[in-house]
C-alpha positions as CSV (number, residue, x, y, z in Angstrom):
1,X,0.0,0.0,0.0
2,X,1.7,3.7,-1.2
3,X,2.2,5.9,1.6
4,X,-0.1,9.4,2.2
5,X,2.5,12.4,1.6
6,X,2.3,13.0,5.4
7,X,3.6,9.5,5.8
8,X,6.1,9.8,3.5
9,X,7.0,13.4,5.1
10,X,7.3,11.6,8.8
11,X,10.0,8.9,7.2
12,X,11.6,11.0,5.1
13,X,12.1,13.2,8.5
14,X,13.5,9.9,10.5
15,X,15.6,8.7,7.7
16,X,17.2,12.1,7.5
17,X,18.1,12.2,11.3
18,X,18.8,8.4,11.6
19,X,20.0,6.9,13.9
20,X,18.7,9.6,16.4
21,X,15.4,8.7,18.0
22,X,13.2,11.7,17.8
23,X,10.0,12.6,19.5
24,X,6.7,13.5,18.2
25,X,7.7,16.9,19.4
26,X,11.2,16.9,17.4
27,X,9.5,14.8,14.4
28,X,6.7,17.8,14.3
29,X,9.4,20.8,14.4
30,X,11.3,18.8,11.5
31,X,8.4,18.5,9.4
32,X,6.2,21.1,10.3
33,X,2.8,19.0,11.1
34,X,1.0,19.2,13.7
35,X,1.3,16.0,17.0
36,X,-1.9,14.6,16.2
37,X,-1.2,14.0,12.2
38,X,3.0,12.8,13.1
39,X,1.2,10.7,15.8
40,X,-0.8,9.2,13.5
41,X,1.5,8.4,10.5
42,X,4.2,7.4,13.5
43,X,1.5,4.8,14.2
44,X,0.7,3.7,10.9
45,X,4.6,3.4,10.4
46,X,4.8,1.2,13.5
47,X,2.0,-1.3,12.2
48,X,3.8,-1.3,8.6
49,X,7.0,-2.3,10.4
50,X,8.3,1.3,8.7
51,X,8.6,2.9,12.3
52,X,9.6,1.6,15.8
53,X,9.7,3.3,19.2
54,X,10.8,3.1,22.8
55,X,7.9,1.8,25.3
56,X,8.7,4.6,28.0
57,X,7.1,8.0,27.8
58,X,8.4,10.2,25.9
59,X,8.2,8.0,23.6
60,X,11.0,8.2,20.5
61,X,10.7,7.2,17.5
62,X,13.3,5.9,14.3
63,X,13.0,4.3,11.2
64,X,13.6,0.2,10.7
65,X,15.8,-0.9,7.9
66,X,12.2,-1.9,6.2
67,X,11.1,2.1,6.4
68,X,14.8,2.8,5.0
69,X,14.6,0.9,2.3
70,X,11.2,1.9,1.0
71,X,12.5,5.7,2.1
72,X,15.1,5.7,-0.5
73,X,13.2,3.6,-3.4
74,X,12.5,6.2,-6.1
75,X,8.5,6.5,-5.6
76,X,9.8,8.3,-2.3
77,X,13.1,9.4,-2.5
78,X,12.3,13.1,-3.5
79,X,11.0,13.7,0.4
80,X,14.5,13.2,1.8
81,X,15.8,16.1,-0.4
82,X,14.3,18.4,1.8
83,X,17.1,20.0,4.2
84,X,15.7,19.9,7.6
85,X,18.0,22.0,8.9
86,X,16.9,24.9,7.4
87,X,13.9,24.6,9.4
88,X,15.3,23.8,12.9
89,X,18.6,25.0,13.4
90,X,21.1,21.9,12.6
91,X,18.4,20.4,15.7
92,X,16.1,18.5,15.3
């Protein structure tokens, strides 16, 4: 199943920062979506095996080698072009 463009957006975001684990908080600032809809493609990453994340609170989130792979396939790989650090100060 093709991912949304906010799916694709949230990846992108964790591919570009891996191996950090980001929060939803970090993941939003990156990609300039609000919690709820990075929550929800976070989620929808998890359950696709595209996504993992710690099980303590705040939770922080990364990309598998699965979500990698389909990151940099060529359907997707013009999300990870974007330069994040433009947007948060070298931070995310």
């Amino acid at each position: 199943m093709p991912l949304t463009e906010t799916q694709a957006e949230v990846l992108a975001a964790l591919a570009r920062w891996f191996p950090a684990r980001l929060s939803v908080a970090q993941v939003c600032a990156i990609t300039g979506l609000a919690p709820s809809t990075v929550r929800a493609a976070l989620r929808t990453g998890t359950y696709d095996a595209l996504t993992a994340s710690t099980h303590y609170r705040p939770a922080r989130w990364w990309i598998t080698n699965r979500g990698r792979l389909l990151a940099r396939s060529r359907l997707y790989r013009e999300f990870l072009t974007h330069d994040a650090t433009t947007t948060t100060g070298g931070q995310p």
